[in-house]
One Martini backbone bead per residue (centre of mass of N, CA, C, O) as a GRO file, in nm:
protein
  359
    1UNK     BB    1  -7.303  -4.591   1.339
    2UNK     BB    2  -7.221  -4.755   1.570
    3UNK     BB    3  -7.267  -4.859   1.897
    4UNK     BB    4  -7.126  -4.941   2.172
    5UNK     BB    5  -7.274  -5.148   2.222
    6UNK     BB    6  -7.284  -5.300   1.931
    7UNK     BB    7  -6.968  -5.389   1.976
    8UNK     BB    8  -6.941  -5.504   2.209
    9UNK     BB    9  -7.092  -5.746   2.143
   10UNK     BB   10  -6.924  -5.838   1.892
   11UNK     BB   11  -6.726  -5.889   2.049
   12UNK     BB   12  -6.757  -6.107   2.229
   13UNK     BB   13  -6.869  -6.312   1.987
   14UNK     BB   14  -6.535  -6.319   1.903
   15UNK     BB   15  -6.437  -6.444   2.184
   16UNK     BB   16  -6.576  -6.676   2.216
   17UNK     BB   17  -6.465  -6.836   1.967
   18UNK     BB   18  -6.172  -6.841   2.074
   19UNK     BB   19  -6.258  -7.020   2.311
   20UNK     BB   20  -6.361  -7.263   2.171
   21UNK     BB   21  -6.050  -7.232   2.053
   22UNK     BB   22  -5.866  -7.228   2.363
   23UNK     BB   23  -5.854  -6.983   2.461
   24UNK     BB   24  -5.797  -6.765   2.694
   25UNK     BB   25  -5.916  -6.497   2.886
   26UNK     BB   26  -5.796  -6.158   2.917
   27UNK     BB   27  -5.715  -5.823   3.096
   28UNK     BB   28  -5.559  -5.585   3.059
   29UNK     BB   29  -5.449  -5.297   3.189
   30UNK     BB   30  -5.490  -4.999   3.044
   31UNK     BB   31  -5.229  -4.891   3.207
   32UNK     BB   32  -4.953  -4.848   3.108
   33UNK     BB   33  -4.601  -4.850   3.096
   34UNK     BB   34  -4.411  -4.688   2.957
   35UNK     BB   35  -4.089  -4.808   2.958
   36UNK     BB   36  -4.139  -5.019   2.770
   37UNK     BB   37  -4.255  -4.862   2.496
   38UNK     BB   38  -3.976  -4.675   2.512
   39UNK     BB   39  -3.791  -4.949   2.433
   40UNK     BB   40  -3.905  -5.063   2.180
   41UNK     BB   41  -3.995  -4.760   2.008
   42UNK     BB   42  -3.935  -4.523   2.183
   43UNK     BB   43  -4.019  -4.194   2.154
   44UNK     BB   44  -4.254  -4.229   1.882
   45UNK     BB   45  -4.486  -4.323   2.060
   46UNK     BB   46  -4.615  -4.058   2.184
   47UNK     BB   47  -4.748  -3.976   1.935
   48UNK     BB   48  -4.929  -4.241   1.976
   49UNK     BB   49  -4.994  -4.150   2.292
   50UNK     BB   50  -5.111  -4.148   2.564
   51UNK     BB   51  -4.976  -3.937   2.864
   52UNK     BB   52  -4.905  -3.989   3.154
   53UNK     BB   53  -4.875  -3.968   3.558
   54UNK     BB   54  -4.776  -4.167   3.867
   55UNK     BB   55  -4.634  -4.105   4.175
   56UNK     BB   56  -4.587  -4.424   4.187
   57UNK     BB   57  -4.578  -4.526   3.839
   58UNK     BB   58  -4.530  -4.302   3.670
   59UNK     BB   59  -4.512  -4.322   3.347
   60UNK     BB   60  -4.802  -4.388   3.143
   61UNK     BB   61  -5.022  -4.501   2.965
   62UNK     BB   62  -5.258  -4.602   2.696
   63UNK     BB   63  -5.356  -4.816   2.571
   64UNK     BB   64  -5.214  -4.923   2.224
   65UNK     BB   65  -5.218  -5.246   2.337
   66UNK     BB   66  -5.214  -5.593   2.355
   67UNK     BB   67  -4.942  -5.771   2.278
   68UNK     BB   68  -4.757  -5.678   2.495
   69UNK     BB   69  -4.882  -5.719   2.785
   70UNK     BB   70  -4.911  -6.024   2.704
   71UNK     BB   71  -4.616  -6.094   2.668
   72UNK     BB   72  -4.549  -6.039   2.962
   73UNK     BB   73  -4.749  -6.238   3.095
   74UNK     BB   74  -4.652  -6.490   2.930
   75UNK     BB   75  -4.312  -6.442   3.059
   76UNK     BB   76  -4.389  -6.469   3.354
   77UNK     BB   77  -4.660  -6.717   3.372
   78UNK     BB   78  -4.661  -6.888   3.142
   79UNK     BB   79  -4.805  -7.183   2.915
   80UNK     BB   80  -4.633  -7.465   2.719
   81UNK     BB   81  -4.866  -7.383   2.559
   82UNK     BB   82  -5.061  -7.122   2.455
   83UNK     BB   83  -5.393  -6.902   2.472
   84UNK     BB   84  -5.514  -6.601   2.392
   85UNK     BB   85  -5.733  -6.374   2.475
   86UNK     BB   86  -5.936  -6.007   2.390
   87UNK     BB   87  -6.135  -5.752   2.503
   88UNK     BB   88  -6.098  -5.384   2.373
   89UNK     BB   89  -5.929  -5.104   2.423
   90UNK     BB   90  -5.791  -4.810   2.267
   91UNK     BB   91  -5.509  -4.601   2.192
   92UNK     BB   92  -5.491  -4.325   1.978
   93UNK     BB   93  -5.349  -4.078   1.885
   94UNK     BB   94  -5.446  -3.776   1.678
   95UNK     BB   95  -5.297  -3.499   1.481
   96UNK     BB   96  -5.398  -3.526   1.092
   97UNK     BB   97  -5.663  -3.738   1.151
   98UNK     BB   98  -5.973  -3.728   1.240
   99UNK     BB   99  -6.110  -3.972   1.079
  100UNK     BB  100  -5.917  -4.117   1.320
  101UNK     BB  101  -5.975  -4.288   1.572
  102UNK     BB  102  -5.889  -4.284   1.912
  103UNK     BB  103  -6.100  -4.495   2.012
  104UNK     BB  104  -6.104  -4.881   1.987
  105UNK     BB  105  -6.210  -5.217   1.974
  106UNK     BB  106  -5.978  -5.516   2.008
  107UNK     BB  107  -5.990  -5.820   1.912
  108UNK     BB  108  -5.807  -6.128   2.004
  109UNK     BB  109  -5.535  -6.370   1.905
  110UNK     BB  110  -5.280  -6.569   2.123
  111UNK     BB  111  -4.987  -6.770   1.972
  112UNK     BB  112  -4.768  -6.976   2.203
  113UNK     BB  113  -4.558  -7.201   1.988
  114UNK     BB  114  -4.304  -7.419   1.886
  115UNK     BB  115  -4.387  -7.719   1.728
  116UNK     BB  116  -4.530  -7.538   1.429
  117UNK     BB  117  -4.549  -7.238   1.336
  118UNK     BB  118  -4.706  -7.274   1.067
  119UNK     BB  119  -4.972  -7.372   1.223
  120UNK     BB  120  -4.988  -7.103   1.405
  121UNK     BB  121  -5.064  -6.898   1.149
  122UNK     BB  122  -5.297  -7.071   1.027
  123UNK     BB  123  -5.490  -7.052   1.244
  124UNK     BB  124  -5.484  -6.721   1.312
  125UNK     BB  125  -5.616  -6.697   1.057
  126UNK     BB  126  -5.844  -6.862   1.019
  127UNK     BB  127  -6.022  -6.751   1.250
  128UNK     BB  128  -6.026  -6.476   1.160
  129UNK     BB  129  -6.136  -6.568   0.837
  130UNK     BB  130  -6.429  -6.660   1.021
  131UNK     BB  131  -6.484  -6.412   1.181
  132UNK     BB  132  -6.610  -6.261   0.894
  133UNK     BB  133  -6.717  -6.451   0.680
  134UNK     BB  134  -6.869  -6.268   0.438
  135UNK     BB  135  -6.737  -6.042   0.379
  136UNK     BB  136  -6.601  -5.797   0.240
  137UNK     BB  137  -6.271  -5.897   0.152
  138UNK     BB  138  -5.923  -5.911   0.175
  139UNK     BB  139  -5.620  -6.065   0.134
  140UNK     BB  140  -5.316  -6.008   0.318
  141UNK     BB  141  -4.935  -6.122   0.255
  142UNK     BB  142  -4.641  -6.173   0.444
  143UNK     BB  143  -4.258  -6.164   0.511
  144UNK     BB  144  -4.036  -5.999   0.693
  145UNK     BB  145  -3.800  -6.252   0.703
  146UNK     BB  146  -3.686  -6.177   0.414
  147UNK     BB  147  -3.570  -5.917   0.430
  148UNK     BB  148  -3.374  -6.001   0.677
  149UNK     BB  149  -3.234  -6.181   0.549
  150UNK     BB  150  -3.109  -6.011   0.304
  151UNK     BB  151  -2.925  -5.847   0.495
  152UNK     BB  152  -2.809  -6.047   0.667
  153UNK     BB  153  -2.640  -6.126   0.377
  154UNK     BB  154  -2.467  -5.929   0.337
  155UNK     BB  155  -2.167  -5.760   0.197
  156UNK     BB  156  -2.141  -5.629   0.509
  157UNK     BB  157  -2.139  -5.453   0.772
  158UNK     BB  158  -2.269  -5.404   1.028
  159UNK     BB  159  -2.341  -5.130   1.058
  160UNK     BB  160  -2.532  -5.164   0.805
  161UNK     BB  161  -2.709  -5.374   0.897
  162UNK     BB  162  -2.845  -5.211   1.150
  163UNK     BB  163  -2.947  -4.964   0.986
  164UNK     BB  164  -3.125  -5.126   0.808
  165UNK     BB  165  -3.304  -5.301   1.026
  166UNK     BB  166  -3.437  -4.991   1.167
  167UNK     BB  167  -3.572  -4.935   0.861
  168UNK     BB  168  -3.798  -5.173   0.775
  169UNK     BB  169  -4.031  -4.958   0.890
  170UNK     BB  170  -3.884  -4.712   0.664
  171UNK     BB  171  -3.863  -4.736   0.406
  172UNK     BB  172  -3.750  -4.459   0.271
  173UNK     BB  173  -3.493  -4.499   0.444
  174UNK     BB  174  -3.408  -4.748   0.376
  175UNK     BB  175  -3.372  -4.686   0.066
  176UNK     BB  176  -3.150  -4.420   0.110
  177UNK     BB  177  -2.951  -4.637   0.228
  178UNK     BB  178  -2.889  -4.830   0.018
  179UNK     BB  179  -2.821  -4.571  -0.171
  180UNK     BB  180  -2.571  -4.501  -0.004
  181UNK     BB  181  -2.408  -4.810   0.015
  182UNK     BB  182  -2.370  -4.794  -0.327
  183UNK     BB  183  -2.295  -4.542  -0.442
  184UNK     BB  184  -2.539  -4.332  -0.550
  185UNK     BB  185  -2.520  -4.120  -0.343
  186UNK     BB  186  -2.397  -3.838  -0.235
  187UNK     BB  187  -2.182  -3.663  -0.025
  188UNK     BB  188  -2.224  -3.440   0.241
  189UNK     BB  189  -2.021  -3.148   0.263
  190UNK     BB  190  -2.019  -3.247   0.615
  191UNK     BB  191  -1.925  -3.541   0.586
  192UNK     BB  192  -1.678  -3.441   0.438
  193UNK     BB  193  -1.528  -3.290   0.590
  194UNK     BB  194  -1.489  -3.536   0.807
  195UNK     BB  195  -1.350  -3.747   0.622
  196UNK     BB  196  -1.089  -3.514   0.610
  197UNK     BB  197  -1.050  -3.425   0.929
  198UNK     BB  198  -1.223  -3.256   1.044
  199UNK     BB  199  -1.337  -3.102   1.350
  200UNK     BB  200  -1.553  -2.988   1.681
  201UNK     BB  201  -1.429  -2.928   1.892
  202UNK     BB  202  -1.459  -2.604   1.850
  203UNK     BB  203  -1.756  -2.627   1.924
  204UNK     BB  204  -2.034  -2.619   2.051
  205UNK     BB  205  -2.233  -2.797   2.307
  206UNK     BB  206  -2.555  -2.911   2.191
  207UNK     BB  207  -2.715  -3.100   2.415
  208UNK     BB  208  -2.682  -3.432   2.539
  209UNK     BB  209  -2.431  -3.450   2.393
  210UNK     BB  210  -2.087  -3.546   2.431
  211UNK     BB  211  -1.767  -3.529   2.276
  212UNK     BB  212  -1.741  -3.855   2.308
  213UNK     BB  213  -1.976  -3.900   2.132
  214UNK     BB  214  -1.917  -3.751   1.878
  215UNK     BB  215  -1.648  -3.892   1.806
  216UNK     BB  216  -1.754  -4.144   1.758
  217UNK     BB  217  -1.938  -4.095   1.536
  218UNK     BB  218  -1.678  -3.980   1.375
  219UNK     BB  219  -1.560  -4.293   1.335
  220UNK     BB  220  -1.769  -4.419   1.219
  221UNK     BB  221  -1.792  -4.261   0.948
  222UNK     BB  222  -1.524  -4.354   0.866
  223UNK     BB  223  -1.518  -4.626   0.867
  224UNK     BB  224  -1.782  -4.625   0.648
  225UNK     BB  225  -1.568  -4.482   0.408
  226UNK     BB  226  -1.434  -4.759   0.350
  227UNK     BB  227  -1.602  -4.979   0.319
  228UNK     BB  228  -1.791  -5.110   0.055
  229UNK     BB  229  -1.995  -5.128  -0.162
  230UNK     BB  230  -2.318  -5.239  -0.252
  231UNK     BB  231  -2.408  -5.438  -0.488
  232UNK     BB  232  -2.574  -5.359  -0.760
  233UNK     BB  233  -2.720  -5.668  -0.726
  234UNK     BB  234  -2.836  -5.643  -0.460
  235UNK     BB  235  -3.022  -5.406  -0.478
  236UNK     BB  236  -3.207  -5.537  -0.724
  237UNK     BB  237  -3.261  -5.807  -0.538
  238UNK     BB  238  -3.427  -5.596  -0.350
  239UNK     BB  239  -3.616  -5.476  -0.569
  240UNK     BB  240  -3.765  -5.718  -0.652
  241UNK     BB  241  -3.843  -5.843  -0.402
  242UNK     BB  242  -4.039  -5.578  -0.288
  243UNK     BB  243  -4.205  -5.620  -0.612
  244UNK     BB  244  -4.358  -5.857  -0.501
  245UNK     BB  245  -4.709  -5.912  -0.632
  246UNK     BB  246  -4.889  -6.223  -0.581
  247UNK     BB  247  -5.002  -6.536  -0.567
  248UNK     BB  248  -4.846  -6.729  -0.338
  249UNK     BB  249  -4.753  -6.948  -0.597
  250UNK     BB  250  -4.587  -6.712  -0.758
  251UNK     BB  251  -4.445  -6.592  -0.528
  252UNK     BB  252  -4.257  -6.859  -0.512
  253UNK     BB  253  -4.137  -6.887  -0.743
  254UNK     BB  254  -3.961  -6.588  -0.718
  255UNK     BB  255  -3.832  -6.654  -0.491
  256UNK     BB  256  -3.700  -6.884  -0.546
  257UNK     BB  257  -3.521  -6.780  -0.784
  258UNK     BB  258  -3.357  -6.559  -0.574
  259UNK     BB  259  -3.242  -6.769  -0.451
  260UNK     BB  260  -3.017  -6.823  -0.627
  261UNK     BB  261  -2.859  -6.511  -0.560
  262UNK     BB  262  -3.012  -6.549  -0.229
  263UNK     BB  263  -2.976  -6.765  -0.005
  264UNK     BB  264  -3.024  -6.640   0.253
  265UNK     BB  265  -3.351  -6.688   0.234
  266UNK     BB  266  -3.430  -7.008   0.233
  267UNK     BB  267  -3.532  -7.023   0.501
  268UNK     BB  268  -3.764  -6.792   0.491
  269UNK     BB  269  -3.892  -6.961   0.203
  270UNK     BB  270  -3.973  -7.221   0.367
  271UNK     BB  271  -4.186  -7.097   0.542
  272UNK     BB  272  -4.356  -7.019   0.318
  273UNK     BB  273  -4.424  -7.298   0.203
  274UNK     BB  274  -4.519  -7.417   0.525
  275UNK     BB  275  -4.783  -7.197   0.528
  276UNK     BB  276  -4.910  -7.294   0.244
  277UNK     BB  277  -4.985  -7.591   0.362
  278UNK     BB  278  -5.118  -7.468   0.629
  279UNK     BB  279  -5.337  -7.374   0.495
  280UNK     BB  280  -5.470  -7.579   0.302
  281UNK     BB  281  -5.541  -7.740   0.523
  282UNK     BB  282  -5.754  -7.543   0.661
  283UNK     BB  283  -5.914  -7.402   0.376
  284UNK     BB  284  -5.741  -7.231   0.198
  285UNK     BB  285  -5.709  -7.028  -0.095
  286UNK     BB  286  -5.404  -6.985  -0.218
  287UNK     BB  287  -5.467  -6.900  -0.543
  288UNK     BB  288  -5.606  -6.645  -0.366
  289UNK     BB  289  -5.348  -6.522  -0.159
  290UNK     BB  290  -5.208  -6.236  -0.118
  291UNK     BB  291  -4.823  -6.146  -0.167
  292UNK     BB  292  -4.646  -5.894  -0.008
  293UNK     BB  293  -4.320  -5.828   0.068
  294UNK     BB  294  -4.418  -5.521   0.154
  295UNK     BB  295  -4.578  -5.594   0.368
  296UNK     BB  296  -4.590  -5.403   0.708
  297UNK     BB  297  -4.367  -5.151   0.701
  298UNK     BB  298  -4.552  -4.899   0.843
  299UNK     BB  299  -4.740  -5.095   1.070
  300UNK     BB  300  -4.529  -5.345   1.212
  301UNK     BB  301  -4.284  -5.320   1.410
  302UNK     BB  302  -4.287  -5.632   1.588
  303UNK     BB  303  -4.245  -5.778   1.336
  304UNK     BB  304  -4.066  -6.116   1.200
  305UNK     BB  305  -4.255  -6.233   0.968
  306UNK     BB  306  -4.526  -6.294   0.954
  307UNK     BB  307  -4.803  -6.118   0.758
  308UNK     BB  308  -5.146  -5.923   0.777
  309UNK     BB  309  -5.452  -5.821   0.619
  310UNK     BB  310  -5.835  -5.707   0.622
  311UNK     BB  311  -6.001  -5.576   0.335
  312UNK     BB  312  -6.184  -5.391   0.189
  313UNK     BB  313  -6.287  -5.396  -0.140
  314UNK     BB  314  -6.540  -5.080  -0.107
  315UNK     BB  315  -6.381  -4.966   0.107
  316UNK     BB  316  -6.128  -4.726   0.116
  317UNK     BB  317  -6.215  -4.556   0.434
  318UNK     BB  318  -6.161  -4.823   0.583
  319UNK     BB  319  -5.987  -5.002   0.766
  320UNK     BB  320  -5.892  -5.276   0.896
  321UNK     BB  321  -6.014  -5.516   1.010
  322UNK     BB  322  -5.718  -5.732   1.035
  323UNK     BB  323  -5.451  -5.793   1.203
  324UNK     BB  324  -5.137  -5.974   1.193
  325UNK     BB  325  -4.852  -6.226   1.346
  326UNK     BB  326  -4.522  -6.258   1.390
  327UNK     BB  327  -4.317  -6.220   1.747
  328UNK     BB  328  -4.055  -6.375   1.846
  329UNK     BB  329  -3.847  -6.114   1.935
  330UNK     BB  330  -4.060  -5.982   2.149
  331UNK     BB  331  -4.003  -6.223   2.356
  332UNK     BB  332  -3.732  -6.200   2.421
  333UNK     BB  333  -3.681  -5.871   2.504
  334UNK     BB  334  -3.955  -5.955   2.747
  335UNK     BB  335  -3.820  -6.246   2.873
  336UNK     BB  336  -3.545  -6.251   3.027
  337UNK     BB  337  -3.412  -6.432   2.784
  338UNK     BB  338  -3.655  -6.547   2.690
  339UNK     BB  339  -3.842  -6.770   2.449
  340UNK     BB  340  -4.140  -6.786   2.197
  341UNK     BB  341  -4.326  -6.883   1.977
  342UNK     BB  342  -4.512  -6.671   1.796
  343UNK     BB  343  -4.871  -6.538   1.685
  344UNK     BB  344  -5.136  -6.271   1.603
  345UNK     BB  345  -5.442  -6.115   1.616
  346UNK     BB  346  -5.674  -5.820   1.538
  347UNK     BB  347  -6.013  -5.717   1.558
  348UNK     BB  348  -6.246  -5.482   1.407
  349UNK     BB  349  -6.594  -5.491   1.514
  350UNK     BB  350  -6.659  -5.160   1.416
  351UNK     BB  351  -6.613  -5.184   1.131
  352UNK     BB  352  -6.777  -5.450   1.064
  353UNK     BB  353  -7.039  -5.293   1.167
  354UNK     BB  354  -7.016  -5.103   0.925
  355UNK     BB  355  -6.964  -5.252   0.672
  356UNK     BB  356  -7.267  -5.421   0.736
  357UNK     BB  357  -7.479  -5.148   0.812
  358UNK     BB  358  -7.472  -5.028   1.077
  359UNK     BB  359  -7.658  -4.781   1.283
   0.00000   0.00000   0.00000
């Protein structure tokens, strides 16, 4: 295993490429405030994050990422258009798997620019892809806002499109909704009693709902049991479109192709034949560059375009080496009222010198 000095070295080493490549290198301090992480990802960050407490500024965590701090100062008062690096530690709790480090360094950079975006996924791609060098890795890419696209263009409720759309980084649950939705899968017993007109009311209230908070629930599931099913033909045509998995040239035929029966996909399909242009402008082979649609669900939760990601070809033991996207939402969340074209990607050094047999 590599020493902490000889990381941070090769950290270093990466964060100064992305300097000479235009990017200021900023600091977040360590600390950050739970209230923002706790605001975007819910409960379930504890789960992954160490959370202290201070007399004076309350819940803090152990940085967990460097994306969100970075995104909150430069929706402070950063430059239009910026770029920015850093190097440092995070921290990710675990608690099922020994063998998942739980504190390492990741070296980062990040674009946020209105004007090209296609050209602004291709730069931060680009500059990873030379960071990593001769390593042996495969490249793997993908674009959530293709899956979102065609949520939101289902001919159904909102109510059915925002739990969908909460769902889209936990395929099973997602999975679950669409089939029930369709009208695939029974309704439970309970659900059953409730659509038929029994109330609550006269049960025990246990947890912090009260009654009225109870009813709305019980209205929403009645107006939800009116809705009608989602055609079973755009099921099939959202199972297509989540099992392709080719050469970025043959996923964008495929991707055309449902765009014919899926139209509102053609924007977020033009953005990736756009991203597919400015990667060979950059000098990337994108005739082997694989594209999987499905690629970024379980764990990119703040991604909502491009992603991406590189491993090991023959160590399927080692984390990714680099992974990145593009994250516009995130910058509206964070930016009280403002927004602006986002996108960056994270290198872990120490893998990288595992990989290459450093001891």
């Amino acid at each position: 295993m590599p020493t902490r000095s000889q990381t941070n070295a090769k950290a270093a080493r990466l964060r100064a490429g992305f300097e000479a490549a235009g990017a200021r290198a900023v600091e977040p301090p360590i600390l950050q405030p739970a209230d923002t992480l706790l605001d975007l990802y819910g409960e379930d960050i504890r789960a992954r994050a160490y959370v202290t407490s201070d007399a004076l500024r309350g819940e803090q965590m152990l940085r967990p990422d460097f994306t969100v701090p970075v995104v909150q100062m430069h929706m402070a008062h950063g430059a239009d258009p910026a770029r920015y690096t850093y190097a440092g530690e995070v921290f990710r709790r675990q608690e099922h798997d020994p063998s998942r480090a739980n504190e390492y360094v990741q070296v980062g950079y990040e674009v946020f620019e209105r004007e090209d975006p296609a050209a602004s996924d291709a730069e931060v791609f680009s500059l990873i892809n030379a960071g990593l060098g001769n390593l042996p890795v495969r490249a793997i890419t993908g674009d959530i806002g293709v899956l979102m696209a065609v949520v939101n263009g289902l001919n159904t409720s909102e109510l059915r499109k925002n739990a969908l759309m909460r769902h889209i980084w936990r395929p099973r649950r997602f999975r679950a909704l669409l089939e029930q939705y369709a009208g695939r899968t029974p309704i439970s017993a309970a659900r059953q009693s409730l659509l038929a007109g029994e109330t609550l009311s006269d049960a025990p209230l246990v947890g912090a709902r009260r009654q009225h908070e109870i009813d709305g629930r019980i209205a929403a599931l009645k107006s939800d049991a009116r809705t009608p099913p989602i055609a079973a033909k755009d099921v099939d045509l959202i199972t297509a479109l989540l099992g392709i998995s080719a050469a970025m040239p043959d996923a964008l035929e495929r991707l055309h192709d449902l765009s014919v029966d899926l139209p509102a996909i053609i924007p977020a399909v033009d953005r990736v034949e756009a991203r597919k242009d400015a990667l060979t402008a950059r000098g990337i082979d994108v005739s082997k560059l694989l594209f999987e649609a499905n690629y970024g669900r379980t764990s990119m939760e703040y991604y909502d375009g491009f992603v991406f990601g590189f491993k090991a070809t023959e160590r399927a033991d080692l984390p990714p080496l680099a992974t990145g996207g593009r994250y516009d939402a995130l910058t509206r969340q964070l930016g009280g009222g403002r927004e602006i074209p986002a996108v960056g990607g994270v290198m872990r050094p120490g893998v990288m010198l595992e990989l290459e047999g450093v001891e």
